[in-house]
C-alpha positions in Angstrom: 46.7 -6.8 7.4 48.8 -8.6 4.7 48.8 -6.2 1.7 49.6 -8.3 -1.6 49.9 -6.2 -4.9 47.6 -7.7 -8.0 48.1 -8.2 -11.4 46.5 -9.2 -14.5 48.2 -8.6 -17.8 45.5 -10.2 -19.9 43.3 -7.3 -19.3 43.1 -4.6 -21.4 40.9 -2.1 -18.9 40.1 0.1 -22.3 38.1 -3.1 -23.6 35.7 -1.3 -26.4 35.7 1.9 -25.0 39.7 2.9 -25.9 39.2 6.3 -27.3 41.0 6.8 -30.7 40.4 10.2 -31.4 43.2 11.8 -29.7 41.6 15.4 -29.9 38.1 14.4 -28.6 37.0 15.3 -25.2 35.6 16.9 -22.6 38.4 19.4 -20.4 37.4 19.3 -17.1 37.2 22.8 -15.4 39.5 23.9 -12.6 38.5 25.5 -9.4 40.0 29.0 -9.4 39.2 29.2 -5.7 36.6 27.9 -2.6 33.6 26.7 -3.9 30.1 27.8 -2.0 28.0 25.6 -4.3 24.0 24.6 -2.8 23.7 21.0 -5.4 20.1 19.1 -6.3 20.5 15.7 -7.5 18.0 13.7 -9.2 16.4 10.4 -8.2 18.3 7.3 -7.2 19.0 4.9 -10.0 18.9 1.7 -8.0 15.9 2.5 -5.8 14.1 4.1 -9.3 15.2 0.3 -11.3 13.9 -1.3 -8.2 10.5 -0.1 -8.0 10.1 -0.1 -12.1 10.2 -3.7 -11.4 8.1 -3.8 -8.2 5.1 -1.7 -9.9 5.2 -3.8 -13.1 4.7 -6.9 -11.0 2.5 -4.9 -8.6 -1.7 -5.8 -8.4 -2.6 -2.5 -9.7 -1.0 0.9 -11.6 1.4 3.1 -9.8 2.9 6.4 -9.9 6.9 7.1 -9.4 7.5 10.9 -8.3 10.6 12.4 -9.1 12.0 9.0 -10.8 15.4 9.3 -12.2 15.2 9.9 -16.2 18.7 8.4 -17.3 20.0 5.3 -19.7 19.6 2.7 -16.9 16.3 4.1 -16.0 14.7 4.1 -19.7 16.8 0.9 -20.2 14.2 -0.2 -17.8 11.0 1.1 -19.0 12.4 -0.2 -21.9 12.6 -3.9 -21.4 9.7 -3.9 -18.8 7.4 -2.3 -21.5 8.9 -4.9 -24.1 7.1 -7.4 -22.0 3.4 -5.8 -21.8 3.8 -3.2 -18.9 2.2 0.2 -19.5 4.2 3.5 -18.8 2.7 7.1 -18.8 5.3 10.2 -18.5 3.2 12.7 -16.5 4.0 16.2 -15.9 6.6 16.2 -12.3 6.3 18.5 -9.5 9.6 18.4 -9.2 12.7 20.1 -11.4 14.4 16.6 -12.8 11.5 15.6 -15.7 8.1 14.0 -15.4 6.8 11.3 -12.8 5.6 7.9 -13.9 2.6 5.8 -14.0 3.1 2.0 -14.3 0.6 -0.6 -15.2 0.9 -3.8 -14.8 0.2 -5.9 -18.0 -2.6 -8.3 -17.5 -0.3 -10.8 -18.6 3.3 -10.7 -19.5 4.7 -12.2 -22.7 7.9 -12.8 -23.9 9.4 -13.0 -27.7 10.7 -9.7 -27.9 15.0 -9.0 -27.6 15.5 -6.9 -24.0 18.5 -4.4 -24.6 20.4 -4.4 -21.6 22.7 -1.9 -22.3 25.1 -1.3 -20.0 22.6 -1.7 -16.6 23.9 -4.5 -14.5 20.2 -4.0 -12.7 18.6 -4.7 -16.4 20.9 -7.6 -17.0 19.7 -9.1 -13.5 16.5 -8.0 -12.9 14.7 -8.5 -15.7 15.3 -12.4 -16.6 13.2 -13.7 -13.3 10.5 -10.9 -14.6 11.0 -12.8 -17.7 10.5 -16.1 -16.8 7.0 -15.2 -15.7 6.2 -14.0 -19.0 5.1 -16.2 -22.0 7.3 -17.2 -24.4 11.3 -16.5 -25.6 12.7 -13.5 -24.0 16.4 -13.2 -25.5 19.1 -10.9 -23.3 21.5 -8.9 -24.8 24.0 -5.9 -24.2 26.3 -3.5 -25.0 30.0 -5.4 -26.0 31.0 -4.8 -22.1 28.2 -5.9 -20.7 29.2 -9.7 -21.8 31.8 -9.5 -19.8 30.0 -8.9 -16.2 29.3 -11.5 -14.6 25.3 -13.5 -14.5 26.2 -16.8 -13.2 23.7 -16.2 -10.5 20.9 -15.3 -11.7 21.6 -17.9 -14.7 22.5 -20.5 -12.5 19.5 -19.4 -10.2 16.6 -19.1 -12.7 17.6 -23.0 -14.0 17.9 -24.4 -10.4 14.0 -23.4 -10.0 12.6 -25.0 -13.3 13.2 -22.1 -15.6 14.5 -22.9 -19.3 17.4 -20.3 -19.9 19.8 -21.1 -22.6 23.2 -19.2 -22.5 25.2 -21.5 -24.3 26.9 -22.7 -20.8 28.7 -19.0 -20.9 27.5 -18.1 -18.1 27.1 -14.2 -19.3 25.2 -12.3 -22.5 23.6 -12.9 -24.2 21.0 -15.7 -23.2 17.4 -16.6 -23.8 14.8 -17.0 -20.8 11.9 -19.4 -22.4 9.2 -18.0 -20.5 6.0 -20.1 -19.2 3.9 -18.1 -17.5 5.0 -19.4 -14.3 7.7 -20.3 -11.7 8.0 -23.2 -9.0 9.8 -21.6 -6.9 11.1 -23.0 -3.5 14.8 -23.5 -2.1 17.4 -21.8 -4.2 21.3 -21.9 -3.2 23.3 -19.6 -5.0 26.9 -17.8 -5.4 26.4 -14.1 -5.2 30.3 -13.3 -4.1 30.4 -11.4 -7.4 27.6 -9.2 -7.3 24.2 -8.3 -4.8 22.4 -7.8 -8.0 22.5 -11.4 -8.4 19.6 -11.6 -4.9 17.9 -8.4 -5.4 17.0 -9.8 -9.0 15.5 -13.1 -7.2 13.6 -11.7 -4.2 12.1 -8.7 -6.6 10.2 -11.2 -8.3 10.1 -14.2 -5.9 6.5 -12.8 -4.5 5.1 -14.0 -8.0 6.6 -17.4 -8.2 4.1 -20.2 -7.0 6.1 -21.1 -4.0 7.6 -17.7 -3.5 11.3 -18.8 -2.8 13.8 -19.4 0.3 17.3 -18.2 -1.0 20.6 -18.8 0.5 24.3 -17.2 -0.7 27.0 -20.3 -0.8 30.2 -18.2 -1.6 32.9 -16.8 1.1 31.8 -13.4 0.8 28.7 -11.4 -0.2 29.3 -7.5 -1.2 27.8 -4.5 -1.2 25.3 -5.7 1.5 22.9 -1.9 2.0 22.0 -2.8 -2.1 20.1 -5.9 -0.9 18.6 -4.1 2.2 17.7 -1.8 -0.5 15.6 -4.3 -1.8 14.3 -5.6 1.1 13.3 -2.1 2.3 11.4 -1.4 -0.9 9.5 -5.2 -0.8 7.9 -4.0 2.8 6.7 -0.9 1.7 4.9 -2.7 -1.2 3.0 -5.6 1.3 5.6 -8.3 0.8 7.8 -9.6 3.6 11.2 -10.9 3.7 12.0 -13.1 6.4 16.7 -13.0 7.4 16.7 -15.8 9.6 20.6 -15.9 9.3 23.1 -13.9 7.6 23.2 -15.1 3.5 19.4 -16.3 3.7 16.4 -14.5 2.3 13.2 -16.1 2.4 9.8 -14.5 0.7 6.7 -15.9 0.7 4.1 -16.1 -2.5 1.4 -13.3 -2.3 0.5 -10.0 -3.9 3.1 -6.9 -4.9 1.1 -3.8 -3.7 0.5 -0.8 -6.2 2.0 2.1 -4.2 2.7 6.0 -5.2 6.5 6.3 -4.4 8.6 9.7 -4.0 12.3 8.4 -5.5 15.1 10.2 -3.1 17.7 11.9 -5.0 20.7 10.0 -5.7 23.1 9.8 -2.8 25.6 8.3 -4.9 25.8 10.9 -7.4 26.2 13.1 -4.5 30.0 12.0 -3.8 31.7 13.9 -6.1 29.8 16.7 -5.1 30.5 16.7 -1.9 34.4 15.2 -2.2 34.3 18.6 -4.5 34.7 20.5 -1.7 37.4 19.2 -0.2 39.9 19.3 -2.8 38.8 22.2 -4.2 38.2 23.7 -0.7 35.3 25.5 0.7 32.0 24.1 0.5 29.3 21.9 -1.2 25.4 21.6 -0.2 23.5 18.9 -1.7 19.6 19.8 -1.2 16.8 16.5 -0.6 19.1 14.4 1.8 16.7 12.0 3.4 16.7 11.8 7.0 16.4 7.6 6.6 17.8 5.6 3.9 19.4 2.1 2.4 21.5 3.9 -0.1 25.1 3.4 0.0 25.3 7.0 -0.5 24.7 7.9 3.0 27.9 6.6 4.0 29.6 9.8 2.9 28.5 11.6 6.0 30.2 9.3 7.9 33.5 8.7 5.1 34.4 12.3 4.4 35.1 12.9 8.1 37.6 10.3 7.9 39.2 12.7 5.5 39.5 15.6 7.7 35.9 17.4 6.5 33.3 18.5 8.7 29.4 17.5 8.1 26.4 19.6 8.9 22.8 18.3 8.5 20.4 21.0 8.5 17.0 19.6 7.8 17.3 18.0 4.5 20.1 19.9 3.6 24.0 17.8 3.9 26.7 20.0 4.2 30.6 19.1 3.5 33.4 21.9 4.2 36.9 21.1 3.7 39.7 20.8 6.3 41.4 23.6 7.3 44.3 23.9 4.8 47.6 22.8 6.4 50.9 25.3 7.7 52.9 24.4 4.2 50.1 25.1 2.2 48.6 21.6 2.0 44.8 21.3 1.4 44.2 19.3 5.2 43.1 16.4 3.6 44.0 12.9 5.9 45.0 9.5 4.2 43.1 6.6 5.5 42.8 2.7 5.9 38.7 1.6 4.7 36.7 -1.3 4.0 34.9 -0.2 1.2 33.1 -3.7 0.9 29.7 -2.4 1.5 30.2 0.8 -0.6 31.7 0.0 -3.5 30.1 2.4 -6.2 32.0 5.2 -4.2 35.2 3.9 -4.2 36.3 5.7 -8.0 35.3 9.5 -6.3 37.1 8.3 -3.0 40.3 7.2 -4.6 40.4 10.7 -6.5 40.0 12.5 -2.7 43.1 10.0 -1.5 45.3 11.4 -4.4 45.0 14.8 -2.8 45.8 13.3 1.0 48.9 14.4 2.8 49.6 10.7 3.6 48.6 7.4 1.7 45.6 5.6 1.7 44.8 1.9 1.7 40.9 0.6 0.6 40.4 -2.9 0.9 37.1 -5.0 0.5 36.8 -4.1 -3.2 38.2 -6.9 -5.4 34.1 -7.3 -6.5 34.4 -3.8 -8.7 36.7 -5.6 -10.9 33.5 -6.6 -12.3 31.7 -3.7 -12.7 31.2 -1.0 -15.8 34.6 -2.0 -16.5 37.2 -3.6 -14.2 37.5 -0.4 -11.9 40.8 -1.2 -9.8 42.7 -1.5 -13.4 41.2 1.2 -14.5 42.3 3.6 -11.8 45.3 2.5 -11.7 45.9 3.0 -15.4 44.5 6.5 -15.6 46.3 7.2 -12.2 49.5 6.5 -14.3 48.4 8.3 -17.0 48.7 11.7 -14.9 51.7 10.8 -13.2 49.8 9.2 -9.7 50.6 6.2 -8.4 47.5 3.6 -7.5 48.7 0.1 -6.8 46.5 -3.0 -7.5 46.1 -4.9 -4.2 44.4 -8.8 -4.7 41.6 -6.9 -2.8 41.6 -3.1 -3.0 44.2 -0.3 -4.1 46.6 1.5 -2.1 46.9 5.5 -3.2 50.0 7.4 -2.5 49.9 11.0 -3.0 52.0 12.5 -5.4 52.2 15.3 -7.5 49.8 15.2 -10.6 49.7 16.5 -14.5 47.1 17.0 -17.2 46.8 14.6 -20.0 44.0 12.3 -21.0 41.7 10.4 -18.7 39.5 7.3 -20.0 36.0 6.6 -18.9 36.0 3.2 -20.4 32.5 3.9 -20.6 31.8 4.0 -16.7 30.2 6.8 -15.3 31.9 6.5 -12.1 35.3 6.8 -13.9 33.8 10.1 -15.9 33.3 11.6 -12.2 36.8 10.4 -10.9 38.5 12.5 -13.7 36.5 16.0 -13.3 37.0 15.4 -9.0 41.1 14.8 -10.3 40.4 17.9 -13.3 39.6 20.6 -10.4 42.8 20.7 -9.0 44.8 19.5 -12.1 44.7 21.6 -14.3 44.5 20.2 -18.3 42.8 16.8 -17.8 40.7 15.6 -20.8 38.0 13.2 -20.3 37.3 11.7 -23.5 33.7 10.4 -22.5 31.9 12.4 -20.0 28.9 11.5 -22.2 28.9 8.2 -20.1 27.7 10.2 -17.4 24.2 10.3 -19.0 23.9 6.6 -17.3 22.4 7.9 -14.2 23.0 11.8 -14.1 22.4 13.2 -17.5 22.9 16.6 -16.1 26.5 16.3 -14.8 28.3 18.5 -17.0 25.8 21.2 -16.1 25.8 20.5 -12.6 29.7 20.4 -12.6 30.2 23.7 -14.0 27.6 25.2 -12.1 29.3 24.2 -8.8 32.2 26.1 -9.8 30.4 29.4 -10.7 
C-alpha cells in the first residue's frame, strides 16, 4: 500500500465555525481512574430520518417508539411537516422523550423554504419527497451546509423529469418545482461522494410512477451498511428492492406500508462510549444493543478488538474493557492498519483511540469524510497539531503516530463527531477546551450529561 501525504492549503477547516471567543468553552473532564460506567443511548439518527420519510410517504399514520429527539431529527419533522405531513408527540415508554405519530398528508404541496440545517439526510432526502409535492419547494442551509456536496441527487432528480434550479452550483441552496408527480425509470448517477445521494432516491422511488432502476457510475461508492440501511427499512414497510449487481438498485412502484417502528439506540453515538474505556481504562456498558442491525455502529464490536479490548455481549447489553495496561506503564492499547470505507462516521472517535496506541496507526478508505460536517481529515489533523499530536493527511485517510499530548483548545467546527473526538482526547489530557460541545445537540442532546456521568 502506497501511502501518499495530502494537502490542500485553500481550506480553511474552521470555515464559519472558527471560535473567536478565546475564553468560551466547554473543559472536558478527566478520568481520575477506571471507569465502571453501564451507558443508554437514544435512538439512531439515520434509521429515525429514514423512517420520518418512509411514514410520511407511507398509505396510512404511524407511530415511531423511542425516536431520536435531536437537531437532525426535528430538522426533519420540520421540513416533512412544511410539506403537509402530520406529527403528534405522544408520551414514550421509554426514558429519551416522547414517541411519534406520522400522517401522511393527503396530498403534499410545496411553496414553503425547507431549513436544512446542517443534516446531510435533510439536504438529500427531502428534495425527491419534494418533487412529489405541488408547487416550489426552495432548499436551504446552514453557511456549511453549501459546501457538502448534492450533485446527485441534483443531477438525479433532473435526469427523471424533475424541474430543480440550483443555479448549475451543484449545492444549496436550490428550488425543486414540484408537480405532484414523478416519471421515474432508469437513473445513472455518481454517488462516490456520499450514500446519502441513493438512500435519498430509493426512499421515495416506491412513489414515482415508474418506481426507478438506479445505477452508481463513479469508481467507488462509500459507506455501503448506510444504503443497506435503507434497504432494510424499505422491506419492513412492503417495498422491495431488487441488487441484481453491485452499484444497482431497482424498486418497483407500489404502496409504502404504515408500520409502528421501535428506533434502536444509536450505535454510533455509542463509540466514544465504548473507546472511553480504553483510554481511560476499565470499563463501559452500553444498555439496548440490538442482536441484528445495519448500523455502522455495530462494527465496534468487531474494531475495538483490533485495539487490544475485549467484548462481551450479554443479552442486549455490549461490554468494552480495556487491555491490560503494558510493563512500562502504557495503557495496552495496539496501533492498527483499517479500511474505514464502510464506517466512516467513526473514524473522528477512532483516530482519538490511535493517539493513545503504543505504535502508529494507518486508516485508509476515508478520503469521502472530507465532505462531511466539515472536511474531517483537516480537521483532525489541525486540532491534532493544536495539542501537540501528529495526524498526517494521506490522499485517502490519515496516519496517527502516538506522541505525547497537551491541553489547549480543540475546535468542533460545528461537527458533532469532532465535539466527541476532543472529550475521548480530554480524558486523558488533561486541560482541553472544546469550544462547541453544543454541536453535540445534532444527534445526542444529552452528551454532556452522559459524559460526566460515565466518569462518576
Amino acid at each position: 500500500m502506497q501511502i501518499t501525504p495530502y494537502s490542500e492549503p485553500e481550506f480553511d477547516p474552521y470555515g464559519d465555525a472558527r471560535q473567536t471567543e478565546p475564553d468560551a468553552g466547554w473543559l472536558a473532564p478527566t478520568a481520575s481512574g477506571p471507569l465502571a460506567a453501564t451507558v443508554s443511548l437514544p435512538g439512531s439518527k439515520s434509521l429515525t430520518n429514514r423512517e420520518l420519510v418512509l411514514a410520511a410517504l407511507a398509505d396510512g399514520p404511524s407511530t415511531l417508539h423511542a425516536p431520536l429527539w435531536s437537531r437532525d431529527s426535528e430538522l426533519m419533522i420540520e421540513a416533512l411537516g412544511a410539506l403537509g405531513v402530520g406529527f403528534e408527540r405522544v408520551p414514550g415508554r421509554g426514558g429519551f422523550g416522547d414517541d411519534l405519530v406520522v400522517t401522511p398528508a393527503d396530498e403534499l404541496f410545496g411553496s414553503t423554504t425547507i431549513d436544512c440545517g446542517l443534516a446531510g439526510t435533510v439536504m438529500r432526502f427531502v428534495p425527491p419527497v419534494a418533487a412529489l409535492a405541488l408547487g416550489p419547494t426552495t432548499f436551504d442551509g446552514d453557511e456549511a451546509a453549501r459546501r457538502r456536496p448534492m450533485s446527485g441527487v441534483i443531477e438525479g432528480l433532473q435526469k427523471l423529469g424533475v424541474d430543480l434550479d440550483d443555479d448549475r452550483r451543484g449545492a444549496l441552496p436550490f428550488t425543486v418545482h414540484g408537480t405532484g408527480r414523478v416519471e421515474g425509470g432508469a437513473l445513472e448517477i455518481d454517488a462516490s461522494a456520499s450514500s446519502q445521494f441513493v438512500s435519498g432516491l430509493l426512499l421515495s422511488a416506491a412513489r414515482f410512477e415508474r418506481g426507478v432502476d438506479l445505477r452508481h457510475s463513479g469508481e467507488r461508492l462509500p459507506s455501503l451498511p448506510h444504503i443497506e440501511m435503507t434497504i432494510r427499512t424499505l422491506a419492513d414497510r412492503g417495498v422491495q428492492v431488487d441488487t441484481p449487481e453491485l452499484g444497482r438498485w431497482i424498486v418497483q412502484p407500489g404502496p409504502i406500508a404504515a408500520r409502528d417502528v421501535e428506533l434502536e439506540p444509536d450505535l454510533s453515538n455509542a463509540a466514544p462510549f465504548l473507546i472511553a474505556a480504553l483510554v481511560a481504562g476499565g470499563s463501559v456498558t452500553v444498555t439496548g444493543w440490538p442482536a441484528e442491525t445495519t448500523q455502522v455502529g455495530a462494527q465496534l464490536a468487531e474494531l475495538l478488538p483490533r485495539f487490544g479490548a475485549r467484548v462481551e455481549l450479554d443479552g442486549d447489553r455490549l461490554t468494552v474493557h480495556a487491555p491490560a495496561p503494558t510493563a512500562d506503564g502504557g495503557r495496552g492499547i495496539r496501533g492498527v492498519d483499517l479500511d474505514l470505507s464502510e464506517a466512516g462516521e467513526l473514524v473522528p472517535n477512532l483516530v482519538a483511540l490511535a493517539a493513545f496506541a503504543d505504535g502508529p496507526s494507518t486508516f485508509i478508505g476515508i478520503g469521502h469524510i472530507r465532505h462531511h460536517e466539515t472536511d474531517r481529515l483537516a480537521a483532525l489533523a489541525a486540532e491534532f497539531a493544536g495539542l501537540g499530536g501528529r495526524v498526517v493527511e494521506l490522499e485517502d485517510g490519515l496516519r496517527i503516530e502516538p506522541v505525547e499530548l497537551h491541553g489547549g483548545a480543540w475546535r468542533a467546527y460545528a461537527d458533532h463527531r469532532m465535539a466527541t473526538t476532543g472529550a475521548i482526547v480530554g480524558l486523558a489530557v488533561p486541560g482541553v477546551v472544546i469550544d462547541d460541545i453544543a454541536s453535540t445537540g445534532k444527534t445526542l442532546p444529552q452528551f454532556a450529561e452522559l459524559w460526566t456521568g460515565i466518569l462518576r
